[in-house]
N, C-alpha and C positions, 0 to 999 in steps of 0.2 A: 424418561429423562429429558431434561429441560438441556434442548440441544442449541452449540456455539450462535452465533452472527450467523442468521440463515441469509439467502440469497437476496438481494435486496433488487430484486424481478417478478413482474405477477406471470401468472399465467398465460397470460391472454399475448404478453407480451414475448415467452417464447413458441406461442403457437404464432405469431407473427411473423417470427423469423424462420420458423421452418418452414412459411406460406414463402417468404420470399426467400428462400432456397430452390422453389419448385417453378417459379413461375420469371420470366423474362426479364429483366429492366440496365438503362444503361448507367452502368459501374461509374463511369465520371462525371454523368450529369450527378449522381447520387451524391460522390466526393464535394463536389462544389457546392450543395445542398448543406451536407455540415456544415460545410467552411463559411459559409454567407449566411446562412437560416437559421440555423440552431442555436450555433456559438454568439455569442457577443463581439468579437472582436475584429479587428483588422484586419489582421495578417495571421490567421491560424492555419494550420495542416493537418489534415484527418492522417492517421495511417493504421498500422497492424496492433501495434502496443509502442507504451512510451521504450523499451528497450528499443523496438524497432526506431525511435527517432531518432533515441541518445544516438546510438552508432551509426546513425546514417549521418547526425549533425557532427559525429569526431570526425566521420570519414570525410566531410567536406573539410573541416577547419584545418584536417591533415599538418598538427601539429609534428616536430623534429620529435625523433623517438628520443624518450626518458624527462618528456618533457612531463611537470607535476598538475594535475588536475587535486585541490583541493576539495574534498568533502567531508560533511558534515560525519559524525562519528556512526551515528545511525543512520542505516541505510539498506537497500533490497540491493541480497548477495550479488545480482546478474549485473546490477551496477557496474559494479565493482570489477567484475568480470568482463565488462564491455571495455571498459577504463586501459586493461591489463592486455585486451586481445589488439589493442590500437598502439602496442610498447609505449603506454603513458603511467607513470607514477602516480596511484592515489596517495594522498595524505590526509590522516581522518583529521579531523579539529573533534574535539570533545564538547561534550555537553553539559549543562546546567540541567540535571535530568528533572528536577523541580519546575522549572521554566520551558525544559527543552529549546533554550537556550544556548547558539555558539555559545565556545566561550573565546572571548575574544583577545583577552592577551594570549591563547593559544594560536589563531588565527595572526598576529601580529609575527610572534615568536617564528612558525613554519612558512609562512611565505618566502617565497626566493625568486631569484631570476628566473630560475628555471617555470615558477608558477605560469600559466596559461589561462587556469577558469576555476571557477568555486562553484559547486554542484551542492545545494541544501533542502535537505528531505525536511519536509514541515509530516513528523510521526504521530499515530497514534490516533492521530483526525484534532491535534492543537495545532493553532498557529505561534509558531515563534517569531519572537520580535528579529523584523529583519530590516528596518531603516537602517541601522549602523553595519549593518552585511554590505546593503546596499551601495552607503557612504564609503566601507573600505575598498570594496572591487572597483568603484569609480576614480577613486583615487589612485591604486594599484594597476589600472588599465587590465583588470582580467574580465573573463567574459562570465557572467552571470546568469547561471543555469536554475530554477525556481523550481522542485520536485513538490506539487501536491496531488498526486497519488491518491495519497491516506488524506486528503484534508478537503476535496472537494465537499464543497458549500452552496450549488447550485448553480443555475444558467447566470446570474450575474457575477461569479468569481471570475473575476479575472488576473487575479495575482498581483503580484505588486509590480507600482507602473516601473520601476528602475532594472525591474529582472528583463535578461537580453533574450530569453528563454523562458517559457514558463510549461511545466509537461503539467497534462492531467489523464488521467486512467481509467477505464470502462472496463478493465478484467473483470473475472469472474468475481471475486470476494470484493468488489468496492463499492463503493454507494453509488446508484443510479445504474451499476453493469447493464454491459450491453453483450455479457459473456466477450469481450474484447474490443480493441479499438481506443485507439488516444486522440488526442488532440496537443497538438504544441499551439503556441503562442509566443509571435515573434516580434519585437521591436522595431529590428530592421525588417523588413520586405523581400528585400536582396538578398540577405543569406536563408530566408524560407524558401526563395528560389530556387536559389543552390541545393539547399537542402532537397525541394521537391525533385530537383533533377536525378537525385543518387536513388530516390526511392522508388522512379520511374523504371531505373536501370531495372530491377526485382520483379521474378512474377508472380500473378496473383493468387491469391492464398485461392483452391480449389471451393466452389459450392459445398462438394461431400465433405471436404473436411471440415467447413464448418455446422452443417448437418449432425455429425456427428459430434462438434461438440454442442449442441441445441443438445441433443438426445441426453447426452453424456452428466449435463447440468441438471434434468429436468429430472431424473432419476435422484439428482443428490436434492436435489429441489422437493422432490417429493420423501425423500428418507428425514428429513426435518422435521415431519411430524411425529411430535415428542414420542407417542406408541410405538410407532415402527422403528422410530431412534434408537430407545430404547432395549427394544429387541435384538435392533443390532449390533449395539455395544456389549451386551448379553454375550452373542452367539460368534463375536470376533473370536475372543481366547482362543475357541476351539482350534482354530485354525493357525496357532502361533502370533496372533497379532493381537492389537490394541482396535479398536475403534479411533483414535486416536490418532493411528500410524495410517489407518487406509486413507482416512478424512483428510490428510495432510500430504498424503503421495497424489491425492485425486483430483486437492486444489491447486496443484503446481502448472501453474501455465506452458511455461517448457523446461518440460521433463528429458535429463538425458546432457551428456556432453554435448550433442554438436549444437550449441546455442545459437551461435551466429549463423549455420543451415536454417532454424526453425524460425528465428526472426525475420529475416531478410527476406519476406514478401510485401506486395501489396493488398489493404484490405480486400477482401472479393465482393460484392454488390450484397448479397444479403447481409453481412455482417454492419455494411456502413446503414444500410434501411435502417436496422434492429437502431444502431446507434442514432440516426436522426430521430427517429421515435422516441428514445428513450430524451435523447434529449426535450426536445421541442414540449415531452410534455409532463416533465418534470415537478413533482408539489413539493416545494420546500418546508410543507406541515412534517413531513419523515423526518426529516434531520431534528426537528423543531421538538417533536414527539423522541425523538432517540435521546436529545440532549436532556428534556426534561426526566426519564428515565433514570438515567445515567446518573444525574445528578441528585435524586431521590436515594439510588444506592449507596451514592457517595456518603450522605446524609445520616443512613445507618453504620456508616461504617468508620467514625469518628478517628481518629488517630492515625491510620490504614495510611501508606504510603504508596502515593500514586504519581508513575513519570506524568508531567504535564498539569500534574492537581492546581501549577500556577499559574497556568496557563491564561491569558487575558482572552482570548476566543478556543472556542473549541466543541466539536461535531460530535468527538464522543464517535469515533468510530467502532475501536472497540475498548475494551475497560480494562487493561493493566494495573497491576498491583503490584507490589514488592513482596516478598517477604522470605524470612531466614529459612522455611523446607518447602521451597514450592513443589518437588515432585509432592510432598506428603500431601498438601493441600489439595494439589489438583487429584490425584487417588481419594482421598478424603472424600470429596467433593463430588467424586464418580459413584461414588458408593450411597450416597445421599440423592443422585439423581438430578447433576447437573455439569452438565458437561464443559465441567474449565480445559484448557489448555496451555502447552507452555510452546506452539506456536502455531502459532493463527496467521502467523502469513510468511513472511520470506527474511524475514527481518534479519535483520545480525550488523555485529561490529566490525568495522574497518580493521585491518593488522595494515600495523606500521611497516612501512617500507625500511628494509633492511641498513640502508644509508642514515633513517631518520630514527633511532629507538624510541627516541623522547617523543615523538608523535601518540604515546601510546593512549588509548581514549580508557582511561581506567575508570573514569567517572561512567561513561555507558557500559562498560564492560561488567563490572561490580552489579548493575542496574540489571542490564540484561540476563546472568547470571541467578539472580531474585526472579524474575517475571512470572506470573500468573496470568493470562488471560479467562474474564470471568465471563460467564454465558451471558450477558447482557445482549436484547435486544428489544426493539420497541414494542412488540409484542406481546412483554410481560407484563403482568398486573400486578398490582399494589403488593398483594398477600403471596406471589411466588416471589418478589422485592425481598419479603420481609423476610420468607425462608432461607434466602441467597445468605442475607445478610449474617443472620443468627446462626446455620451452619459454620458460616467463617469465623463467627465469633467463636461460637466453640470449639473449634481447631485448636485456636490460640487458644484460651482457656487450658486443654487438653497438655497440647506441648509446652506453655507453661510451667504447669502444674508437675509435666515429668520432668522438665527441665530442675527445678526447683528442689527434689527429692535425689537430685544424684549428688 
């Protein structure tokens, strides 16, 4: 079985980090190594994950409770949850799922006094157009939060210069992981200060527990290969599950209620090594190679509705699709030896705030509700491209055709 977006981690690189799990070095010379070496930027802050910063930057801005944090419609659930654990109101804005695109007489419409900051996730690995985001938080005097997560593009992204915030991601499933560790990117200096000083408060995430998660990846790292994949989407049923369901409980960074327990450390010294390595020696041919892929399937797949397909840039992190039975498809699609999904990461839609009903993101909701994630990775060749392809064509052919006959 021709298995999901495998680890985008060599080998060598988490025998690296388990080298430096075993062996001595000092944790904050490391930090400041990201911070000046690696990154490009001015003012950035290495820490645990971008959750770890969102909450550490609300807990500085210690806005009045029920005050509204504007965000984009699509977004990762713990957001949201971080949003909610600070008593601050999300309110989704919807999308131009074509575009992945605000949409901006919705943003006009939901702003209020009460508004404080607009938080916008660039999904999917597109860049949405965000000069007129830009334009309206500067004018509205809210603070300017820039999630690209899903949309890192290498050591010279730096986001856009207007965002006050800009997070980027090294979790396990993102392009370049470092199995963990983010980076912010701050405008001001002063409030990365601030910010550093909360995350100072926190202690450090233990050696063994990152150990173990080295250990924990290397094993999903090594079931990737399509035989043993395949074996073990095989041998899941037996056991009441899916393949599907393990792969998805295994990639959850933190797992479990107490959220704000499992975030609120500091990186520990081998996790930030792994991360400077990863950075410092990054070939932006991967992305370069993912996109052209990506793009070759798109090519077979003519008509196919794809969030982002308008996208004016785009990484092509993973390969979403639309369509009217997506369980059948992705079962379909299992059964033919390629392992789609209907969630490859954390994704989900904002619910409106009970004061706002009309916040509701129906345009990403309808979207979301369709989604397909296709096994795409740069990996593939021409001719398992073309099998992807023609499998889905005949799907549709199939339910068609039964469609047609009732």
């Amino acid at each position: 079985m021709i298995p999901r977006g495998r680890l985008d981690i060599r080998w060598r690189d988490i025998l690296f980090g388990i080298w430096a799990c075993l062996r001595p070095g000092n944790r904050a010379r490391m930090q400041a190594r990201v911070e000046c070496d690696a990154f490009v930027g001015e003012h950035d802050l290495a820490c645990l994950s971008v959750r770890t910063g969102f909450d550490a930057l609300l807990t500085t801005l210690d806005y009045p409770a029920g005050s509204e944090v504007l965000v984009s419609a699509l977004t990762i659930h713990d957001m949201v949850r971080i949003v909610l654990e600070h008593d601050l109101v999300p309110v989704p804005i919807d999308l131009d799922m074509d575009m992945l695109a605000v949409d901006e007489a919705a943003l006009h419409r939901l702003v209020s006094e009460r508004t404080t900051s607009l938080l916008v996730a660039h999904v999917f690995g597109a860049d949405l157009p965000f000069d007129d985001i830009a334009a309206f938080a500067r004018q509205r005097g809210l603070l300017l939060i820039e999630d690209r997560a899903q949309s890192y593009a290498g050591g010279r992204d730096e986001g856009h210069p207007a965002a006050d915030v800009v997070l980027f991601s090294f979790g396990p499933i993102k392009t370049n992981t470092a199995l963990g560790g983010a980076v912010l990117r701050f405008r001001d200096s002063g409030l990365r200060d601030r910010v550093r000083g909360v995350l100072s408060t926190y202690p450090v995430q233990s050696r063994r527990r990152f150990l173990k998660r080295l250990l924990k990846y290397a094993g999903l790292k090594a079931l990737s290969n399509p035989s043993l994949f395949g074996a073990f989407a095989r041998v899941a049923p037996h056991f009441g599950t899916t393949h599907d369901e393990v792969i998805s409980r295994a990639l959850r960074g933190f797992p479990g209620e107490k959220l704000l327990v499992q975030i609120r450390h500091q990186p520990s010294y081998p996790l930030l090594a792994l991360l400077h390595r990863r950075l410092v020696t990054f070939d932006s041919r991967r992305i370069e190679q993912r996109r052209l892929v990506a793009e070759r399937l798109a090519a077979l797949l003519p008509g196919t509705r794809r969030p982002g397909q308008a996208s004016r840039s785009h990484t092509h992190w993973v390969f979403p699709i639309r369509h009217a039975d997506p369980d059948g498809l992705m079962r379909y699609l299992w059964a033919r030896g390629f392992d789609a999904t209907r969630g490859a990461s954390s994704l989900g839609v904002v619910a409106p705030p009970r004061e706002k009903p009309d916040a509701a993101a129906s345009e990403a909701q309808a979207a979301m509700a369709e989604m397909v994630y296709l096994p795409v990775s740069a990996q593939m060749s021409p001719d398992q491209l073309e099998r992807l392809a023609t499998e889905v064509r005949a799907f549709d052919a199939a339910t068609t055709h039964a469609g047609s006959r009732k």
